[in-house]
Biopython code that builds the backbone (N, CA, C, O; Angstrom):
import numpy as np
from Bio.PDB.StructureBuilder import StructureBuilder

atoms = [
    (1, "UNK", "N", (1.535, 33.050, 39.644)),
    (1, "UNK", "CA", (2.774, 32.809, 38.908)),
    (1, "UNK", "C", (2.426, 32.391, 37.482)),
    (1, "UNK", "O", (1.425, 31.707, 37.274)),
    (2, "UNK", "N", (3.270, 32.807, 36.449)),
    (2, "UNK", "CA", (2.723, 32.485, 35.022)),
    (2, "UNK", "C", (3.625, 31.622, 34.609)),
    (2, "UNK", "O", (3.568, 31.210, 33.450)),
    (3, "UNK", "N", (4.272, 31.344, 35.178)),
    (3, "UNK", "CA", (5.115, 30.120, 34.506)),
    (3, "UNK", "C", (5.521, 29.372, 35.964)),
    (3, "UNK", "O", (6.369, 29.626, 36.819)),
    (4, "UNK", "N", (4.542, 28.376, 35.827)),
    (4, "UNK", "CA", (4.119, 27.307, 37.108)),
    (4, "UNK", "C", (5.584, 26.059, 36.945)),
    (4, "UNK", "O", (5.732, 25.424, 35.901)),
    (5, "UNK", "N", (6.380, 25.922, 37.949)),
    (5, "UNK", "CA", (6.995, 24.933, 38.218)),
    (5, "UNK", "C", (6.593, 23.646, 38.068)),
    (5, "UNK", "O", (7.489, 22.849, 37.789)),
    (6, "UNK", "N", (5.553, 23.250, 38.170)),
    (6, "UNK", "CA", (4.547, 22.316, 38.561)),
    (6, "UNK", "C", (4.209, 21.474, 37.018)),
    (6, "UNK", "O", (3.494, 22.076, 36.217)),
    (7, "UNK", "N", (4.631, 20.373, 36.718)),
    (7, "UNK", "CA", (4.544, 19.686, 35.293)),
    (7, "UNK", "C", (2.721, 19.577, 35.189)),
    (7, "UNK", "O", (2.121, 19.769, 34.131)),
    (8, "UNK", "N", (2.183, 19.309, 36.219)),
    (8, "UNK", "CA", (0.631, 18.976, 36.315)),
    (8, "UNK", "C", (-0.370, 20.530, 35.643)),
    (8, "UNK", "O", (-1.525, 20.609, 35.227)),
    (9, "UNK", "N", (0.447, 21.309, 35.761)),
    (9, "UNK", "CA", (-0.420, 22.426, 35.594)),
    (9, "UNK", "C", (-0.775, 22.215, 34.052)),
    (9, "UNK", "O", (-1.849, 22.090, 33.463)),
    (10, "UNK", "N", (0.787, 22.228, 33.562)),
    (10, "UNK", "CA", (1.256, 22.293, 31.961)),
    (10, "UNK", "C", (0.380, 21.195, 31.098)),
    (10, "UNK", "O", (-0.009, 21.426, 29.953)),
    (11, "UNK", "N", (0.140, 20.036, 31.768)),
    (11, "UNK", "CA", (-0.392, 19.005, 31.262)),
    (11, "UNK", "C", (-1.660, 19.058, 31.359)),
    (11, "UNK", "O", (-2.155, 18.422, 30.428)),
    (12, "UNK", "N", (-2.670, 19.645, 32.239)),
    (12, "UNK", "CA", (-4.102, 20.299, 32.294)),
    (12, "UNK", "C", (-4.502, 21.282, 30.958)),
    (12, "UNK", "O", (-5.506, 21.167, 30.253)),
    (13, "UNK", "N", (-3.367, 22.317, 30.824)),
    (13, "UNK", "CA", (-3.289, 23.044, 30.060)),
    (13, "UNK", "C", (-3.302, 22.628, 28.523)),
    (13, "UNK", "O", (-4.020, 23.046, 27.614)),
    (14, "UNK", "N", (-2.269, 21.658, 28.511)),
    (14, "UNK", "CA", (-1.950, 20.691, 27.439)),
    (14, "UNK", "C", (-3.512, 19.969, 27.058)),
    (14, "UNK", "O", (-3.754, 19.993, 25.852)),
    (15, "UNK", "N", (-4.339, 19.482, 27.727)),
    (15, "UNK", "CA", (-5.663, 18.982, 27.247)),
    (15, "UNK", "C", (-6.726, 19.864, 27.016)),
    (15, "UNK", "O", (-7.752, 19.503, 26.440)),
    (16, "UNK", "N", (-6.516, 21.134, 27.482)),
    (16, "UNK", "CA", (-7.008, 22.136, 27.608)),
    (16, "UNK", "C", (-7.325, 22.447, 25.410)),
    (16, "UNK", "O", (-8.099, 22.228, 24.478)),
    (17, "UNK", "N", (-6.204, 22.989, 25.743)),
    (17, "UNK", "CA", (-5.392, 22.849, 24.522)),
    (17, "UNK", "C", (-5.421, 22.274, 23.263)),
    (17, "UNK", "O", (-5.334, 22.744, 22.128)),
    (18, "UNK", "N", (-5.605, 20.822, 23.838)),
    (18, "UNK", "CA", (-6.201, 19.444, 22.451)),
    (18, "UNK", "C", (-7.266, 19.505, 22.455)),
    (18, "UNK", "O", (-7.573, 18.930, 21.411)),
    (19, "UNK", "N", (-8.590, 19.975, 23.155)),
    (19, "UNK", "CA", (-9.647, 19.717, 23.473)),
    (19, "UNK", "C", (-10.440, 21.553, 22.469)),
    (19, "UNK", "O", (-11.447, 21.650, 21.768)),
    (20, "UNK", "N", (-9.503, 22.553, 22.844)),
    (20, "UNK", "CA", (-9.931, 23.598, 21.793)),
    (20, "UNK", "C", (-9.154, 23.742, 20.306)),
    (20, "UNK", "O", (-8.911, 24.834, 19.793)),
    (21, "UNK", "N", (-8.807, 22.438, 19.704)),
    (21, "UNK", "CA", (-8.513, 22.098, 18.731)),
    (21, "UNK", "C", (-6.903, 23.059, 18.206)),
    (21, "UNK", "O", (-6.247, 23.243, 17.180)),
    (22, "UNK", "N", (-6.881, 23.352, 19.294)),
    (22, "UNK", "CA", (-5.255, 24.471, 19.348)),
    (22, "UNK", "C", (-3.747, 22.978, 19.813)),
    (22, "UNK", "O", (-3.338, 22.669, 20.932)),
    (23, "UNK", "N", (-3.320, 22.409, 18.441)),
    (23, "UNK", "CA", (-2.660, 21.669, 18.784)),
    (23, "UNK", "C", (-1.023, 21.727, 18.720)),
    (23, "UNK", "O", (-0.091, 21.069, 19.182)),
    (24, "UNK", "N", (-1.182, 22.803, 17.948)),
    (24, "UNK", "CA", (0.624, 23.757, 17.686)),
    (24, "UNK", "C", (1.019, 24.078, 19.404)),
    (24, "UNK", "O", (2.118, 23.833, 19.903)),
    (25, "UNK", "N", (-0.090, 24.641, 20.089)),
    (25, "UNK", "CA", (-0.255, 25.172, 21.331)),
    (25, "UNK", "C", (-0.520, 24.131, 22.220)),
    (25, "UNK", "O", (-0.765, 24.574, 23.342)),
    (26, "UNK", "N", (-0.556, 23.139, 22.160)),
    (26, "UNK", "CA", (-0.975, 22.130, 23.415)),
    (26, "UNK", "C", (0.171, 21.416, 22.953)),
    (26, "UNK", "O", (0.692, 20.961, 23.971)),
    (27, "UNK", "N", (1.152, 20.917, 21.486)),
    (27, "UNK", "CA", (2.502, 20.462, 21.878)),
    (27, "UNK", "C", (3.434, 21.202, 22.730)),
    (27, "UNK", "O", (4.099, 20.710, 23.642)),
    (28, "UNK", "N", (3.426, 22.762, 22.253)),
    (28, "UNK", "CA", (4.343, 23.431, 23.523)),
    (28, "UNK", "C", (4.035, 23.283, 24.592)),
    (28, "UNK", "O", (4.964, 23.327, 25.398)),
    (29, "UNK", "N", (2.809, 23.069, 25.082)),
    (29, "UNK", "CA", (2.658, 23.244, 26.573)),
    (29, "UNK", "C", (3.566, 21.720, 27.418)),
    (29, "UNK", "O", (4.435, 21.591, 28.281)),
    (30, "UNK", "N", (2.637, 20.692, 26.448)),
    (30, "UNK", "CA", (3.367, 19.135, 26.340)),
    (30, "UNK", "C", (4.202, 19.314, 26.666)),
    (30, "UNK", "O", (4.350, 18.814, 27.782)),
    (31, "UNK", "N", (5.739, 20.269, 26.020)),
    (31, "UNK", "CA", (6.858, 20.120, 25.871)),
    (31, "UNK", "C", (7.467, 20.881, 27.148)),
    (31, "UNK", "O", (8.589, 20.547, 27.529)),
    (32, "UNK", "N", (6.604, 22.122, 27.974)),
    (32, "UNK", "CA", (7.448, 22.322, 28.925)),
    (32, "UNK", "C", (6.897, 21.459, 30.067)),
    (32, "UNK", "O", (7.394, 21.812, 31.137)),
    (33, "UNK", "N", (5.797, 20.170, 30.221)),
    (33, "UNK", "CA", (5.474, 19.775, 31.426)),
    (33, "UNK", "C", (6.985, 18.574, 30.952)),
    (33, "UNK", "O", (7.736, 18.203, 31.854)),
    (34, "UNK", "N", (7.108, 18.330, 30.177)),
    (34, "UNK", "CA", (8.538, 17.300, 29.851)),
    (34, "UNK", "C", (9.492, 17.857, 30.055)),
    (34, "UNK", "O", (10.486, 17.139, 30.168)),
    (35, "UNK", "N", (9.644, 18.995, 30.169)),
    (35, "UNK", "CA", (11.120, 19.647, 30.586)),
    (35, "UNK", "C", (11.362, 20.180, 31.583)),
    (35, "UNK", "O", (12.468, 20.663, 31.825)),
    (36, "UNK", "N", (10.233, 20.208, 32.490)),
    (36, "UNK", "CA", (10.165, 19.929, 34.135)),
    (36, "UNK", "C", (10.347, 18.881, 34.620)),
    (36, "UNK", "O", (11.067, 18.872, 35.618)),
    (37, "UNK", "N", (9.619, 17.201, 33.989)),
    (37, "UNK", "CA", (9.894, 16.270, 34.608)),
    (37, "UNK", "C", (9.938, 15.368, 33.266)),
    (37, "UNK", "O", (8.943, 15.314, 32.543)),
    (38, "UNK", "N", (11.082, 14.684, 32.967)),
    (38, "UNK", "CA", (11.395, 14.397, 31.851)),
    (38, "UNK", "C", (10.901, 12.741, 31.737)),
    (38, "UNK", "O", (11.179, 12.081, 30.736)),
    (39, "UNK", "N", (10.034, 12.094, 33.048)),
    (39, "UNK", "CA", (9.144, 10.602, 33.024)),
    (39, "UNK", "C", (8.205, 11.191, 33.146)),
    (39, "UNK", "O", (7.758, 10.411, 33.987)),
    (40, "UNK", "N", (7.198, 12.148, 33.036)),
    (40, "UNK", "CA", (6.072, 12.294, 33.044)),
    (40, "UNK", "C", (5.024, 11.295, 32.025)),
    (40, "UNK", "O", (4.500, 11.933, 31.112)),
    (41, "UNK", "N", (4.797, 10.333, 32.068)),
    (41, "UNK", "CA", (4.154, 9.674, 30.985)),
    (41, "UNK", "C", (3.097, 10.185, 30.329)),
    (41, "UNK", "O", (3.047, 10.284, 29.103)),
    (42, "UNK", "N", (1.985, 10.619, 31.310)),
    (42, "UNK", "CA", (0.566, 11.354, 30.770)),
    (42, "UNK", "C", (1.342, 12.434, 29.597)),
    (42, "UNK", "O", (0.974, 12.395, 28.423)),
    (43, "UNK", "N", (2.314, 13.277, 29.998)),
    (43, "UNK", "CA", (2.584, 14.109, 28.815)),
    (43, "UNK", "C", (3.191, 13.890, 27.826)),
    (43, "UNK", "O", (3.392, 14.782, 27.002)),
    (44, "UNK", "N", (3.491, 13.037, 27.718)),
    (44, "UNK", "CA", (4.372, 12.005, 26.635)),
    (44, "UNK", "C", (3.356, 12.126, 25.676)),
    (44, "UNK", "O", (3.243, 12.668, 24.577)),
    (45, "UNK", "N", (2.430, 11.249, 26.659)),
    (45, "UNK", "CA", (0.723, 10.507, 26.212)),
    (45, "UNK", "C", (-0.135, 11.922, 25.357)),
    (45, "UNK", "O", (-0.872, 11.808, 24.377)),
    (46, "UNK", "N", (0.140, 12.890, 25.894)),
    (46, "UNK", "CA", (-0.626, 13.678, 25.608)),
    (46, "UNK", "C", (-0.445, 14.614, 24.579)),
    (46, "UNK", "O", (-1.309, 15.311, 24.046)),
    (47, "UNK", "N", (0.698, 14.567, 24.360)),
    (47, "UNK", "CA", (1.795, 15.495, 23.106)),
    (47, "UNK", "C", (1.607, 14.247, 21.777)),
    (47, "UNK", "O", (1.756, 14.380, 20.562)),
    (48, "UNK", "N", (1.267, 13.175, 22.504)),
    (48, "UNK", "CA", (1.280, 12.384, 21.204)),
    (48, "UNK", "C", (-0.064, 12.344, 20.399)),
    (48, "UNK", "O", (-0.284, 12.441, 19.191)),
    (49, "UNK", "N", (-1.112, 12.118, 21.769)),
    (49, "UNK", "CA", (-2.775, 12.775, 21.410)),
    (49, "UNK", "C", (-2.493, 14.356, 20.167)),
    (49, "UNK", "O", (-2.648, 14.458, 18.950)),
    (50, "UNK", "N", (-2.165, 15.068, 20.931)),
    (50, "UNK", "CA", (-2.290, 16.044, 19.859)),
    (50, "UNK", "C", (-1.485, 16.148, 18.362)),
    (50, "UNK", "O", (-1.854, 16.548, 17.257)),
    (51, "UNK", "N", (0.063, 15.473, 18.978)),
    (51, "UNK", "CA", (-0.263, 15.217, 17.173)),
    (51, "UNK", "C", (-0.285, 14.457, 16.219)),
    (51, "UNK", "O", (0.132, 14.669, 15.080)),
    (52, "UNK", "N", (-1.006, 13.096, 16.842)),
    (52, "UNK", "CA", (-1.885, 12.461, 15.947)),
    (52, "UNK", "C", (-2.979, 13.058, 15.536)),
    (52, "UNK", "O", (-3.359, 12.652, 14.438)),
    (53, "UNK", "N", (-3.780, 14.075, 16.138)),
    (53, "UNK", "CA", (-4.948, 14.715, 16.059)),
    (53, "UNK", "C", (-4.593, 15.954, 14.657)),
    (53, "UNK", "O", (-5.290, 16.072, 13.650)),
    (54, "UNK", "N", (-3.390, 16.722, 14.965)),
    (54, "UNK", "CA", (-3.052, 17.432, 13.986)),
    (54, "UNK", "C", (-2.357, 16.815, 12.931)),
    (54, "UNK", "O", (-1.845, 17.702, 12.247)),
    (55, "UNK", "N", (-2.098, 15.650, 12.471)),
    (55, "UNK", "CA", (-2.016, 14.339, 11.560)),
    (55, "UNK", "C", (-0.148, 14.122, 11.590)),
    (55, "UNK", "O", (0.388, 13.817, 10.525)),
    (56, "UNK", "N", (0.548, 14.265, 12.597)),
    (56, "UNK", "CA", (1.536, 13.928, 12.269)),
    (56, "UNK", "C", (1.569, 12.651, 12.889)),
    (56, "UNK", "O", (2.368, 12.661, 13.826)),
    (57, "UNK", "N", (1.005, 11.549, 12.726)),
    (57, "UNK", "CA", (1.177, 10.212, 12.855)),
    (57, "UNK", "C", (2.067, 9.411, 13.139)),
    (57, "UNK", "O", (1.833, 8.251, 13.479)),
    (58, "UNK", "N", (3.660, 10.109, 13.003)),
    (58, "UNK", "CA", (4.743, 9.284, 12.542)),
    (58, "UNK", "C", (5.378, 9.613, 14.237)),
    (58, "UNK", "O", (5.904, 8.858, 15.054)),
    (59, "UNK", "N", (5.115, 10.777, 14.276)),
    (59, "UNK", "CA", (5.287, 11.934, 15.637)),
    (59, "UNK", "C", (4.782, 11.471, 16.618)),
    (59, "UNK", "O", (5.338, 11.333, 17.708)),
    (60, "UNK", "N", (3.424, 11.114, 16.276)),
    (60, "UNK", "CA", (2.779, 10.480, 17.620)),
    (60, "UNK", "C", (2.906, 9.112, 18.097)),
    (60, "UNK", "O", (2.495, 8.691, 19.178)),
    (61, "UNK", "N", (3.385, 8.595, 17.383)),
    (61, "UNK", "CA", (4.002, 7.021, 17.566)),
    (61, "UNK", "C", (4.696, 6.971, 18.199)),
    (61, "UNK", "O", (4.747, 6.091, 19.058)),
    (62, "UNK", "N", (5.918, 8.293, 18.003)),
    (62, "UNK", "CA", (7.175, 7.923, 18.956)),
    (62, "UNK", "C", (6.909, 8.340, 20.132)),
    (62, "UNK", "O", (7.306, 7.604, 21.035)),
    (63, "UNK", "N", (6.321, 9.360, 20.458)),
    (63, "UNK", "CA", (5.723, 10.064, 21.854)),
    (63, "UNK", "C", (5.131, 8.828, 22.617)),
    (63, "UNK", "O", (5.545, 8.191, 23.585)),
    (64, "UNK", "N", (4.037, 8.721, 21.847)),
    (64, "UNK", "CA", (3.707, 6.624, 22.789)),
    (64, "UNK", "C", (4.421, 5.909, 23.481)),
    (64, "UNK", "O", (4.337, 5.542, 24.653)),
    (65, "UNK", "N", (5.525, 5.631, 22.258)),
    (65, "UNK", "CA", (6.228, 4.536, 22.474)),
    (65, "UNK", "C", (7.362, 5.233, 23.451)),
    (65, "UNK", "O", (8.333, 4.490, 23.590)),
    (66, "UNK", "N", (7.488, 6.717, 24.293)),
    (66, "UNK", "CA", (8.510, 7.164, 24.909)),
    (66, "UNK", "C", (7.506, 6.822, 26.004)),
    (66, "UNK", "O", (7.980, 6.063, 26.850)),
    (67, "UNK", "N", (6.351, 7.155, 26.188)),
    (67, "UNK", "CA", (5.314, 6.985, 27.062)),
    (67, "UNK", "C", (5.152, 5.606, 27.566)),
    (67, "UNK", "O", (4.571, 5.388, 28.628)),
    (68, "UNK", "N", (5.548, 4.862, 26.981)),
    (68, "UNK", "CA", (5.399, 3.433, 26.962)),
    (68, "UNK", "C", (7.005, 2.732, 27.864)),
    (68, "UNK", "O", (7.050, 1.902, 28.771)),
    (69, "UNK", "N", (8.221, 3.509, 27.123)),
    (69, "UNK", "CA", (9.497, 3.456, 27.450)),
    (69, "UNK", "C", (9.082, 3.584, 29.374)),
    (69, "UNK", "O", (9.081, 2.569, 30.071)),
    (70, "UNK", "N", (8.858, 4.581, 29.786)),
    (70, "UNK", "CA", (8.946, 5.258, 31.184)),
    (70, "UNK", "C", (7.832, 4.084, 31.635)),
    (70, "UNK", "O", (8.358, 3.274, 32.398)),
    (71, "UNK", "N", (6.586, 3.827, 31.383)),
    (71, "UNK", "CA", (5.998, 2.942, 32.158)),
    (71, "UNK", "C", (5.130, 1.966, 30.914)),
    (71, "UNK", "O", (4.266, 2.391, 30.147)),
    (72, "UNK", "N", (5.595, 0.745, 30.992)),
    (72, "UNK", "CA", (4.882, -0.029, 29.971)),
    (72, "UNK", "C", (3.390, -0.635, 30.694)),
    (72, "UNK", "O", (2.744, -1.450, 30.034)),
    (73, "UNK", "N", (3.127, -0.414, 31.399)),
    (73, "UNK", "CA", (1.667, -0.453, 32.332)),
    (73, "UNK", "C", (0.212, 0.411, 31.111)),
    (73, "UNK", "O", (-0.965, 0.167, 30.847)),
    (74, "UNK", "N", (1.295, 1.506, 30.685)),
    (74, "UNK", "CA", (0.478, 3.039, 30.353)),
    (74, "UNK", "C", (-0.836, 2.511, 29.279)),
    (74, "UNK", "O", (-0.717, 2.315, 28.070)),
    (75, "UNK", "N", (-1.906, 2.375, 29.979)),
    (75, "UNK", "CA", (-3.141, 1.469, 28.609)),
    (75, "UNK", "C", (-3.440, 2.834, 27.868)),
    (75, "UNK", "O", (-3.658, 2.871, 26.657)),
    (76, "UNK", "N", (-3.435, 3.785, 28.560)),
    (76, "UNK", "CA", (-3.784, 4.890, 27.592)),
    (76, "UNK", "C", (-2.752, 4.785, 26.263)),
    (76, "UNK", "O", (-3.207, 4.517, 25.151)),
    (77, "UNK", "N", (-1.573, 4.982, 26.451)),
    (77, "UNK", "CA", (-0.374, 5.176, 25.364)),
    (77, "UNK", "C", (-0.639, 4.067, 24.719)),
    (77, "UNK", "O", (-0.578, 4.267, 23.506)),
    (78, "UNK", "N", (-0.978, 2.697, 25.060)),
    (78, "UNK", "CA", (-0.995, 1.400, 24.569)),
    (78, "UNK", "C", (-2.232, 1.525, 23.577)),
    (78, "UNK", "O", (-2.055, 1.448, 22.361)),
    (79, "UNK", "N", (-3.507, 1.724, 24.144)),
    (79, "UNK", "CA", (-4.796, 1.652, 22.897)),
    (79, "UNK", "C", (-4.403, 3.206, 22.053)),
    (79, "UNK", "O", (-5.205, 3.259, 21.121)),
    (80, "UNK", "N", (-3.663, 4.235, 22.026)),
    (80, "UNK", "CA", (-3.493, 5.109, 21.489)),
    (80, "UNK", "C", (-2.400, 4.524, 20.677)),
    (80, "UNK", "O", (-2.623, 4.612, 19.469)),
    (81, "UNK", "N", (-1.478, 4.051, 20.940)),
    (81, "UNK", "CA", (-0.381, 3.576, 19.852)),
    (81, "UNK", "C", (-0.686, 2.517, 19.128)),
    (81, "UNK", "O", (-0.041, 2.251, 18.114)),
    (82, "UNK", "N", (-1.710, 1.768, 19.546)),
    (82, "UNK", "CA", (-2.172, 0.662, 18.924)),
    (82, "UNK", "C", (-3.225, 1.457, 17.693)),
    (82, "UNK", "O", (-3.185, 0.947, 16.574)),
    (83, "UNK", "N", (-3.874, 2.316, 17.832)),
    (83, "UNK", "CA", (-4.995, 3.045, 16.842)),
    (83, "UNK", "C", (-4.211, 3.627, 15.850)),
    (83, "UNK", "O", (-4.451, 3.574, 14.643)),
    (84, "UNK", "N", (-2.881, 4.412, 16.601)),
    (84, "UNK", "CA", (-2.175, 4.509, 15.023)),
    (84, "UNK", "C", (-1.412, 4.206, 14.247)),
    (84, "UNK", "O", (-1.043, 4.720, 13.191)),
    (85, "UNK", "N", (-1.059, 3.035, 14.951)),
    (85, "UNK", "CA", (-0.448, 2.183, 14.035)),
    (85, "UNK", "C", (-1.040, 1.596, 13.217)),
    (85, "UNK", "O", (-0.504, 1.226, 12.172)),
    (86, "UNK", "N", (-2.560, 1.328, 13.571)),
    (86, "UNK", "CA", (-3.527, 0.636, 12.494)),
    (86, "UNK", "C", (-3.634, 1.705, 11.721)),
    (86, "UNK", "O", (-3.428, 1.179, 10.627)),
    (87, "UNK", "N", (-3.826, 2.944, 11.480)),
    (87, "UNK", "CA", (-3.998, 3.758, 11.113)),
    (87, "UNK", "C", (-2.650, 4.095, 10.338)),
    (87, "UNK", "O", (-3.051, 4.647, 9.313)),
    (88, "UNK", "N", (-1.880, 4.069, 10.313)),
    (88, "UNK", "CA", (-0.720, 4.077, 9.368)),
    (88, "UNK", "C", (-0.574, 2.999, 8.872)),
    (88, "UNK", "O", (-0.048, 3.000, 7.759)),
    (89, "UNK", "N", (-0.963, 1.678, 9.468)),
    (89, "UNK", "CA", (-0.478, 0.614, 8.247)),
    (89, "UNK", "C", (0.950, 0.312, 8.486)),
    (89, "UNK", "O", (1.615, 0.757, 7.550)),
    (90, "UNK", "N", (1.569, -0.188, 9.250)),
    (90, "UNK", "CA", (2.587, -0.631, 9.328)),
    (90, "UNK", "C", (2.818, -2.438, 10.003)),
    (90, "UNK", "O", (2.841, -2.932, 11.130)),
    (91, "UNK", "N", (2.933, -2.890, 8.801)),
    (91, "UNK", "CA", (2.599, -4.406, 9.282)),
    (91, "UNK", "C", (3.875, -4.855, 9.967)),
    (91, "UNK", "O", (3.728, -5.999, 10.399)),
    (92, "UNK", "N", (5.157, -4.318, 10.232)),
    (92, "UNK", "CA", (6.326, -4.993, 10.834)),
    (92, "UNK", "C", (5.809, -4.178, 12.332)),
    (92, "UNK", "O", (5.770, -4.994, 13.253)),
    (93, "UNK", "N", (5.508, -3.110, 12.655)),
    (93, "UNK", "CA", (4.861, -2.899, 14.009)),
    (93, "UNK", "C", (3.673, -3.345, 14.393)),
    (93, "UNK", "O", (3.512, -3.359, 15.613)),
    (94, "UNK", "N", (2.825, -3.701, 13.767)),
    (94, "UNK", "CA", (1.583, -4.310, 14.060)),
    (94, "UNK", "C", (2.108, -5.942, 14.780)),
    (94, "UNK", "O", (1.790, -6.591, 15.777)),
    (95, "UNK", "N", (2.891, -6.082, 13.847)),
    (95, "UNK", "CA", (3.503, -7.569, 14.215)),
    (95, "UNK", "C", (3.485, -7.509, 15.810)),
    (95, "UNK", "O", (2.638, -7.868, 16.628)),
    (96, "UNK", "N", (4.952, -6.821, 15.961)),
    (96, "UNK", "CA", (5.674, -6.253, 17.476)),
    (96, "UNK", "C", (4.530, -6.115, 18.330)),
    (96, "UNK", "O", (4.134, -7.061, 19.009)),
    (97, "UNK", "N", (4.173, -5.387, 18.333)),
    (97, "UNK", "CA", (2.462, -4.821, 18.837)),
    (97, "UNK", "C", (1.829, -6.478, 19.478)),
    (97, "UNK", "O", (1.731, -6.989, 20.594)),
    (98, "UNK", "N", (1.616, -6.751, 18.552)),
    (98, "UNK", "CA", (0.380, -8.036, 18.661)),
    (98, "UNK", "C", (1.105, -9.121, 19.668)),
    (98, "UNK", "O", (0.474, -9.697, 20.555)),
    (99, "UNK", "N", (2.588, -9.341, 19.407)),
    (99, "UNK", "CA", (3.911, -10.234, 20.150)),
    (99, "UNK", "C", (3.788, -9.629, 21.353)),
    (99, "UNK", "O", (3.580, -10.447, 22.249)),
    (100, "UNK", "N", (3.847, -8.304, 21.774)),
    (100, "UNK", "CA", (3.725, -8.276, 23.204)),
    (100, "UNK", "C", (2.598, -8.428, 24.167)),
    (100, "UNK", "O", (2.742, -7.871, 25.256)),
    (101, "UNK", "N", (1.568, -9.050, 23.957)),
    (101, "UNK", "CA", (0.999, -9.487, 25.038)),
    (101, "UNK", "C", (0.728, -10.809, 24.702)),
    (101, "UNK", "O", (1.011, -11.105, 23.541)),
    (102, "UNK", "N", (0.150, -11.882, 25.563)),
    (102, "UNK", "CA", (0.297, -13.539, 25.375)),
    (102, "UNK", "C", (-1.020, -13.158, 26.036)),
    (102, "UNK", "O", (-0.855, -12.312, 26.915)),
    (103, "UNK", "N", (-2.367, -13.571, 25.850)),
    (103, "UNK", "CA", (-3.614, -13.981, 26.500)),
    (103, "UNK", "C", (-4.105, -14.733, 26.006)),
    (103, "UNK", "O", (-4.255, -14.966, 24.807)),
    (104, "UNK", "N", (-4.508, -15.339, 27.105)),
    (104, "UNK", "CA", (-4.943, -16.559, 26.776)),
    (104, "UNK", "C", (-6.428, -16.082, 27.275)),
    (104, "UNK", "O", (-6.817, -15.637, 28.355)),
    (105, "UNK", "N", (-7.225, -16.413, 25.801)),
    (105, "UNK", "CA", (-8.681, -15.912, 25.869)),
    (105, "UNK", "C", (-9.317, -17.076, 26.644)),
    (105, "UNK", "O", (-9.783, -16.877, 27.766)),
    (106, "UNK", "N", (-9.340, -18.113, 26.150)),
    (106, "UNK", "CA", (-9.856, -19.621, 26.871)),
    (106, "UNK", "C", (-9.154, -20.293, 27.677)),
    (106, "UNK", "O", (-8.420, -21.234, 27.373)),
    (107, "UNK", "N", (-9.375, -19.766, 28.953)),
    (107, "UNK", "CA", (-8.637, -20.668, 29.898)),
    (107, "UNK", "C", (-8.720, -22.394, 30.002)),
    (107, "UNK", "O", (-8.046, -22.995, 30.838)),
]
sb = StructureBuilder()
sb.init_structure("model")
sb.init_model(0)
sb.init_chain("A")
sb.init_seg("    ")
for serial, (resi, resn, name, xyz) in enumerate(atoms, 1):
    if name == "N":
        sb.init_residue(resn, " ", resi, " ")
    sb.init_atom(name, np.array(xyz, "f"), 0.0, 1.0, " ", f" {name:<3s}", serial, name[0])
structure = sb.get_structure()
């Protein structure tokens, strides 16, 4: 079958994709494993990988932070949204960012 029901295929494909530096082509793929299953987080995660990679920065933030929306657990989306936000420079999200977790390094 060439057009797989299956969001997992799309999202294999999708790294497939980021990984042969084809990132016009690994957001579409991104975009139909999301329009099979519209909480898929990894593809959230992974549409945002590619286009931070192809430099739309602003793009890949929000993909994170949708990735983040569906499961705030997601450490992948988390050290990925955290890299570009340093990477853009945005000190009112860096803020936000830094406010959501409380650790206490020294018990």
């Amino acid at each position: 079958d060439k057009n797989p029901s299956y969001p997992g295929a799309y999202l294999h494909k999708g790294m497939a994709l980021t990984e042969l530096k084809d990132y016009k082509g690994a957001i579409k793929v991104y975009d139909k494993a999301i329009g099979l299953n519209k909480y898929h987080t990894e593809a959230y995660n992974g549409k945002g990988y590619a286009l931070e990679l192809a430099g739309e920065l602003d793009q890949a933030i929000k993909f994170y932070e949708k990735a983040l929306e569906i499961d705030p657990t997601c450490m992948k989306a988390m050290e990925n949204r955290e890299r570009v936000i340093w990477r853009v420079g945005e000190p009112n999200r860096k803020k936000n960012f830094e406010n959501t977790f409380d650790f206490d390094i020294f018990p």
